[in-house]
Structure formats: structure tokens, C-alpha cells
C-alpha positions in Angstrom: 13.3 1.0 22.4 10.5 2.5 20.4 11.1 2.3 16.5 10.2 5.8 14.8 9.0 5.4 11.0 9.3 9.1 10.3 12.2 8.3 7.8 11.5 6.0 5.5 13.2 4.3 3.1 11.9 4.5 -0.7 11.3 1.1 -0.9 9.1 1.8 2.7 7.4 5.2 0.5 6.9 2.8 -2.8 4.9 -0.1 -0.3 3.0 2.6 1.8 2.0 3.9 -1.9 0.6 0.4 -2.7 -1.0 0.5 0.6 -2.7 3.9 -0.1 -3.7 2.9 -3.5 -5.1 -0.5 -2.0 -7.0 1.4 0.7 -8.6 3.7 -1.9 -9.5 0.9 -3.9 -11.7 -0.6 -1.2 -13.2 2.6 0.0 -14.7 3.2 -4.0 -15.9 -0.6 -3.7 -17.6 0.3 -0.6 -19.2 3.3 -2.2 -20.2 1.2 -5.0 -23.6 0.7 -3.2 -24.6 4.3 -2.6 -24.0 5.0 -5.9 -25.5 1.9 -7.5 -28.9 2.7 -5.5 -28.5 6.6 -6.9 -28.4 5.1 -10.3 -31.3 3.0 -9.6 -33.3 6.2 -8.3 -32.4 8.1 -11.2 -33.2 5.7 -14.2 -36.3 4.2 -12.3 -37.7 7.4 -11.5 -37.0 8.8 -15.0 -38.9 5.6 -16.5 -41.6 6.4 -14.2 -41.7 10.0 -15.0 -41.5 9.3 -19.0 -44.9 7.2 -18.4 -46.8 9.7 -16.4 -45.8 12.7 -18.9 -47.4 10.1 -21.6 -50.5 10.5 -19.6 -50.4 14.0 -18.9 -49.9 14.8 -22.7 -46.6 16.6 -21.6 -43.8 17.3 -23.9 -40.8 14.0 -23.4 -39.4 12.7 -26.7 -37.9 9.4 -25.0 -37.2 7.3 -22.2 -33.5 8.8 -22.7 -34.7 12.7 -22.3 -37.3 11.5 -18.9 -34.2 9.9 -17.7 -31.6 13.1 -18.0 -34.7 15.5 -17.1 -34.6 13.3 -13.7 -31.2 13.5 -13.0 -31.0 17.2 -13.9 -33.7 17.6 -11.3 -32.0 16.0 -8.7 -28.9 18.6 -8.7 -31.4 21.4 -8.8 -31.2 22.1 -12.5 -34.4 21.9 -14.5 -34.1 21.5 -18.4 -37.9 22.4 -19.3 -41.1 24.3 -18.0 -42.3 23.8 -15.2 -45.4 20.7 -15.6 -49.0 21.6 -15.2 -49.7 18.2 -14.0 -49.5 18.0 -10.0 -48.2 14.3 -10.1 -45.2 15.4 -12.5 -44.6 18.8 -10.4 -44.0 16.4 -7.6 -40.8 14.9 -9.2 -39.3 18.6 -8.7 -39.5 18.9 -5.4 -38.7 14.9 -4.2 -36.0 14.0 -6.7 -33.8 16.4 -5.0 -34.2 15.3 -1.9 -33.9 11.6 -2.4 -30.9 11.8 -4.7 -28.9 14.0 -2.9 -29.8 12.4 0.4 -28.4 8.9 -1.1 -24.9 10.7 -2.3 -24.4 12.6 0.9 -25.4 9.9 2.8 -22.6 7.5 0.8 -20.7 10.7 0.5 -20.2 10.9 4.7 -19.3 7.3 4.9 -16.9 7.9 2.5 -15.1 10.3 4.5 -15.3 8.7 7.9 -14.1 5.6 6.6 -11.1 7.9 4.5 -10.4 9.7 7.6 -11.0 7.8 10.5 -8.9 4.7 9.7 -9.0 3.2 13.2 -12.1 3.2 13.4 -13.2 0.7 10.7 -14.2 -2.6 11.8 -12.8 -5.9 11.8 -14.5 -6.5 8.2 -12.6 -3.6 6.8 -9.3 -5.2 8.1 -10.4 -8.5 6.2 -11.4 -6.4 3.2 -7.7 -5.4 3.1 -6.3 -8.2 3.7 -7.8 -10.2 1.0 -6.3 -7.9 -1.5 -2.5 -8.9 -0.3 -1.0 -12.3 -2.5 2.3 -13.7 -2.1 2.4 -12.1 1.1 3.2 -12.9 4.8 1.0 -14.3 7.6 2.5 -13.4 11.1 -0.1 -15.3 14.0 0.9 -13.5 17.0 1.4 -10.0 18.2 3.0 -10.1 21.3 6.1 -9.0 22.2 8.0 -11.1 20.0 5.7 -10.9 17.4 5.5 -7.4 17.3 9.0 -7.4 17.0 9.0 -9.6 13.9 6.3 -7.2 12.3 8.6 -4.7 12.9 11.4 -6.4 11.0 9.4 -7.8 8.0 8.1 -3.9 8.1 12.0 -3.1 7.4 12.5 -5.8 5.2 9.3 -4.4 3.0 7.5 -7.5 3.3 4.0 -7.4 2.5 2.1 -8.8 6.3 -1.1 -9.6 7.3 -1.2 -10.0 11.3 -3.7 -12.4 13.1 -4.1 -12.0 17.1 -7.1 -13.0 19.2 -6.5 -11.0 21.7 -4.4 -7.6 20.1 -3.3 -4.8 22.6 -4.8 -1.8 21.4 -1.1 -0.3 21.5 0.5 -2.6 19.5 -2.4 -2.8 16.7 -2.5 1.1 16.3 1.4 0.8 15.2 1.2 -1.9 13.5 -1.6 0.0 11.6 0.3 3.2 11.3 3.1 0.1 9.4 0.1 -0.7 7.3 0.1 -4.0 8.4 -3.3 -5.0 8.5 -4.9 -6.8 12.0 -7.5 -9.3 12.2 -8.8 -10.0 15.8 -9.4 -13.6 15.0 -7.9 -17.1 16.2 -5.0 -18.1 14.4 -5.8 -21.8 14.3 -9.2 -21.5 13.3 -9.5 -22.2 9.1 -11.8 -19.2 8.8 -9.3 -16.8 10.3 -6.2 -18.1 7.7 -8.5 -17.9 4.8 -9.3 -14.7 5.7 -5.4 -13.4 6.2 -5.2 -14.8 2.8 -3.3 -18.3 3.6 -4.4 -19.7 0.0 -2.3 -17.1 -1.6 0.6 -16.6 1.1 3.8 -17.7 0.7 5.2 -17.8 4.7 3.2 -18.2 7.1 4.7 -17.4 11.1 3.8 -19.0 14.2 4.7 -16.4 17.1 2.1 -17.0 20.1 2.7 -18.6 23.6 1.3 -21.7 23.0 3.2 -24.1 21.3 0.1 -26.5 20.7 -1.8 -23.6 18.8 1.6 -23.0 16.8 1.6 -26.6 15.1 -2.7 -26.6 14.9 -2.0 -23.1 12.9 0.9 -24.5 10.9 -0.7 -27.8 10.5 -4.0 -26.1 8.7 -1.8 -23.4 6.8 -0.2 -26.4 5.0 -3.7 -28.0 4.3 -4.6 -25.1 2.5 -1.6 -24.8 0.9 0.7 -27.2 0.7 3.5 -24.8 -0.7 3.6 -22.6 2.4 6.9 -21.9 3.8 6.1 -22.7 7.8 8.0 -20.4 10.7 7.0 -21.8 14.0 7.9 -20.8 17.1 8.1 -23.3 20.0 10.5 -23.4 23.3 11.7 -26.4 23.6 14.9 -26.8 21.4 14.3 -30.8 20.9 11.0 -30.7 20.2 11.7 -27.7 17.6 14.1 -29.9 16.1 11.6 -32.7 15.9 9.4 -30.9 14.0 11.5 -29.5 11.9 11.9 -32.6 10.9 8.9 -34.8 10.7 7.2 -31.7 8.8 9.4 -29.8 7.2 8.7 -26.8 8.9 11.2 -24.1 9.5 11.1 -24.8 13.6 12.8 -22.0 15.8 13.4 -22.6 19.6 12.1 -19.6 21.3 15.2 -19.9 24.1 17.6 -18.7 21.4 16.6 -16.9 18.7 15.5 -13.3 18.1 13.0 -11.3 16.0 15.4 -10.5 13.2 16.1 -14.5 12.4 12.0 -15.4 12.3 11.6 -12.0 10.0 14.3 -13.4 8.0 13.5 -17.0 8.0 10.1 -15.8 7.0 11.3 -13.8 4.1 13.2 -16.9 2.5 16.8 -15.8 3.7 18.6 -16.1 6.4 20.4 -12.6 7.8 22.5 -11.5 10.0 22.5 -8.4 12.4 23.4 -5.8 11.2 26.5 -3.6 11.0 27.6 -0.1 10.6 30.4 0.8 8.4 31.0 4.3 7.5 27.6 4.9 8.6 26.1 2.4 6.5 24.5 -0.4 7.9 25.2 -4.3 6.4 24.4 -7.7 6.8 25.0 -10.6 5.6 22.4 -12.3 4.1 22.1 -15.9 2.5 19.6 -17.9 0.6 18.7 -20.5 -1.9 17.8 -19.9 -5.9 14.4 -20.2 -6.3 13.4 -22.4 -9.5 11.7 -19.6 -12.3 13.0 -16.7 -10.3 14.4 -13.6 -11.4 17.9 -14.5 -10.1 18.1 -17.5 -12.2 20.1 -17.8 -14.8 21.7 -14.2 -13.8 26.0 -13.9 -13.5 27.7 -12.9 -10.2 28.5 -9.8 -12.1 25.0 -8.9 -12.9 24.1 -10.0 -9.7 26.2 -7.7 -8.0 25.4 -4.7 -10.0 21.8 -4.9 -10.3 21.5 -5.3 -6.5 24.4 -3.0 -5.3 25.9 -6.0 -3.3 28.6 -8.2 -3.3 28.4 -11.6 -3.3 30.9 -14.1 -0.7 29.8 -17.3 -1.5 28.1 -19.5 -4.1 27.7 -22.9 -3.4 26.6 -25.4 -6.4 26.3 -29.0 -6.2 28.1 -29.0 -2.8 30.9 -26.9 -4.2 31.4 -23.9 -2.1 33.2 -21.1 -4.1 33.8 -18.0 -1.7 35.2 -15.8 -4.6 32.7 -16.8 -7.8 34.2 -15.6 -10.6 31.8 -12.8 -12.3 30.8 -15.4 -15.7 29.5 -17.8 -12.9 26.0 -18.1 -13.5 23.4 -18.9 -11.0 21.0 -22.4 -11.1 18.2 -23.8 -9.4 19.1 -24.7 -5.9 22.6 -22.5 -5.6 23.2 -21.5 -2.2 24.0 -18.0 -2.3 25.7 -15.5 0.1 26.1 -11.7 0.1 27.2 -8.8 1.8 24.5 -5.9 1.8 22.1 -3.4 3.1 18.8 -4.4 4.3 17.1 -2.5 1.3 19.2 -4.5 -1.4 18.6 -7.5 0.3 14.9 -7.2 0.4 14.9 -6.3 -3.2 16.7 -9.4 -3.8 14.5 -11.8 -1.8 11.1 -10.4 -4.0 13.2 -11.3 -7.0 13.9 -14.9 -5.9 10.3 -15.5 -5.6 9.3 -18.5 -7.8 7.5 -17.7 -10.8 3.8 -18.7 -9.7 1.4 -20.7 -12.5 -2.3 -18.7 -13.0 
């Protein structure tokens, strides 16, 4: 079934925002250029003009004044008399034409770049996704990894998507998610630098190929060693296997579903959903992150900051499934709670550990 995003959730209009404002930020860098030559062409020429008035004895008190008198020109606006001198009058009639040529030049590629998203290049996809940090790699947009793009998208996880081979289908709504796409191959070290590996914390493994899976993994973790790793591979054993020699979070293809790699990728582990009185809950669980926001906080806080409620906390292999509301959370507490997926995602970004600059 098709997933609409015409409703959004304010968490869903707060990330798009961020997405916007990241977008715009990257369109002014690219029209950096245009408007560094333009303020080349005016200062340059005005330099040039200030020493040929000196020579033609005409009327410029500085370098300052040649330089304004230039850039007047250029929008058409003339400060002084006309010059007698031919060399001079020719300023009037070029520095119109080169000035405003550069802006409307820069000026159009501005606006087919502002409004014709899909049709900016694979650099401009790289571009944006070297701005994310602390985000998500997802390697893989097939079915299933569609599917998990969709879930992280309703988990408002931050993704950056790697495919070397993208249907055209699945990239234009993963777009329209703001999930950026590089065409790329996932196990190649040039491709995770540029989905921004370095600064990811989970990185997924969703293609076909097992082999490429643990190559992909394998070099996440050389270039960084604290990525979380979600790997997909079929065979149950050898999932388990690796889970093991390498500490990667290994699902068997056979048995899981999209929701438990989005999940698994996010740092918690949910359940389906279910509706009650409309409303639809989960149960999520997960592990206190050392320097998070969530250490140190009460059950009580916990549950009124985050509109939840809390059915387990689990410290030093204790399991308490009704924690008083003084119980405090520490390091390494397993923790399990009843909510919806916006309160849970709220609660996963603040059980990020606190990063060193």
C-alpha cells in the first residue's frame, strides 16, 4: 500500500523545515560564485576606471568613489556627467552589460536549481548529504529498503540513502521524504564518505547481496569505529554468526520486517503498532546511553516530559516492571515504555550520547 505524507506530524513539519533551511543554505553557497565574480567585475573595473580618469584629468576623488561610480553604472544609474573621454564613456555602456549578465546568469541557476529539485545532479545530492551529522546511512533501496526509509521517515530520523542502481520511482519519493539519494556503490569508501559515514551514527545494510552487506559494514566500521551496524543477511545462522564475531546488529531477512531494521537502526527496539481509542502505540525498548539526556532523569520526569509510560526498568539485572517514580535512570538501564511513535522518536534523539568536538 502506497504511504501518503500529506499529513504530517509536527515533528515530520519541524525536520522538513530543517530540510528546507538546509537546501537554501546550499543553493546561496552555490551562488557564492556568481556573485563573488560580480564583485570582482565591479571593484576591478572601478580600480581600472579610477586610473584612466587620472589620465583623462576627469573629476574622481578616490579609488572608493571609481569603485561606487562602477557599480552605480552597472544598475543603470549614473552619479556624475557624462565623461568626455571615449575610453571612460565606454564603461557606461559595457558595465551594464557584463554585470547584469553575471547576476542574471547566477540569478537563473538560482531558480532552476530552487525550483526544479529533481533535476539537480548527483553532486547536489552529495552536497546535501554532507551537511547531515549524527544521522542515518540506509545502503539499499529496494523493496525492503524502501520500506525502512519509509519507517525511519516516521520515526523522524535524519537518512541519507545509497543505491547503485535507484528506480527512478522510489528515488522521487524518497526525495519528496527529503531523504537524500546518492547513485553510488555502497561498499565503495568514497560512496560512505560521501553519505557522511565519519559523522553517522547507524549505518543499514538492506541490499540483495549478503557479501556486499558485510564489505559495506566492514568499511563503515573502519571509518568509524563507533557506528551502530544493521545488516541484513538471509541466512538465520550465519546472521547469528556475525552478530557475533562483529558486534553487528545481524537481522535474518527470512523473519524480520521493515519496522524492526528502522528500529534497530534508531537505537530501540519497537513494536507494531496499535490502535487504541484511535491512537496508535507501541512498545518501545532501549538502553541509556552514557551522557544522554535521559540520564540521570526520574521515571516521573521521564514519563511527563515524553507523554509515555514506562513498564519496565531493568538495572544491574534487576527487572522492576512497576519503577517507582524517584527511580532514577543510569548508564546502561534497560528501559521499556508504552507510547506513540512521535514520543518515542523524541525520546531516542534524547538518548543520543553526548558526542566530544
Amino acid at each position: 500500500m502506497t504511504q501518503s505524507y500529506g499529513h504530517k506530524r509536527p515533528s515530520h513539519w519541524r525536520r522538513d523545515l530543517r530540510a528546507v533551511i538546509r537546501d537554501t543554505f546550499l543553493l546561496v553557497r552555490e551562488f557564492g560564485w556568481p556573485l563573488f565574480i560580480f564583485s570582482v567585475a565591479i571593484i576591478g573595473g572601478g580600480l581600472l576606471y579610477f586610473e584612466l580618469a587620472q589620465t583623462a584629468g576627469e573629476a574622481v576623488d578616490g579609488r572608493a568613489e571609481a569603485i561606487y561610480l562602477v557599480l552605480s553604472l552597472t544598475f543603470l544609474q549614473p552619479p556624475g556627467d557624462f565623461p568626455a573621454a571615449w575610453f571612460l564613456q565606454t564603461f557606461y555602456f559595457l558595465m551594464p552589460l557584463i554585470g547584469l549578465g553575471i547576476l542574471a546568469q547566477g540569478l537563473t541557476d538560482f531558480g532552476v536549481l530552487l525550483f526544479n529539485r529533481r533535476a539537480r545532479s548527483k553532486e547536489w545530492e552529495m552536497a546535501v548529504a554532507s551537511t547531515f551529522n549524527n544521522h542515518i546511512v540506509l545502503v539499499g533501496l529496494g523493496h525492503l529498503g524502501f520500506r525502512v526509509a519509509e519507517n525511519l521517515y516516521e520515526l523522524d530520523q535524519a537518512t541519507v540513502v545509497i543505491e547503485l542502481n535507484p528506480k527512478a520511482e522510489l528515488v522521487d519519493r524518497a526525495k519528496d521524504m527529503g531523504i537524500p539519494v546518492l547513485e553510488d556503490d555502497g561498499k565503495r569508501e568514497s560512496a560512505l564518505i560521501a553519505a557522511g559515514v565519519e559523522k553517522a551514527r547507524t549505518i543499514v545494510l538492506c541490499t540483495q547481496n549478503d557479501s556486499m552487506n558485510l564489505q559495506a559494514a566492514l568499511k563503515a566500521r573502519q571509518l568509524n569505529p563507533d557506528i551502530r551496524v544493521v545488516i541484513r543477511i538471509f541466512d538465520y545462522e550465519f546472521a547469528k554468526a556475525i552478530g557475533e564475531q562483529f558486534g553487528f546488529r545481524a537481522l535474518s531477512a527470512t523473519g524480520m520486517s521493515a519496522p524492526t531494521f528502522a528500529s534497530a537502526a534508531s537505537g530501540v527496539d519497537v513494536t507494531r503498532p496499535i490502535t487504541v481509542e484511535g491512537q496508535a502505540l507501541s512498545l518501545g525498548s532501549l538502553v541509556v546511553a552514557p551522557g544522554s539526556r535521559l540520564e540521570g532523569c526520574s521515571v516521573s520526569e521521564l514519563e511527563q516530559r515524553y507523554d509515555l509510560s514506562v513498564v519496565l526498568l531493568r538495572h544491574d539485572h534487576d527487572s522492576d516492571f512497576h519503577p517507582a517514580g524517584d527511580r532514577c535512570l543510569s548508564p546502561g538501564d534497560s528501559l521499556a515504555v508504552l507510547a506513540g511513535p512521535p514520543q518515542i522518536s523524541l525520546l531516542v534523539d534524547d538518548n543520543l550520547p553526548a558526542r566530544v568536538s
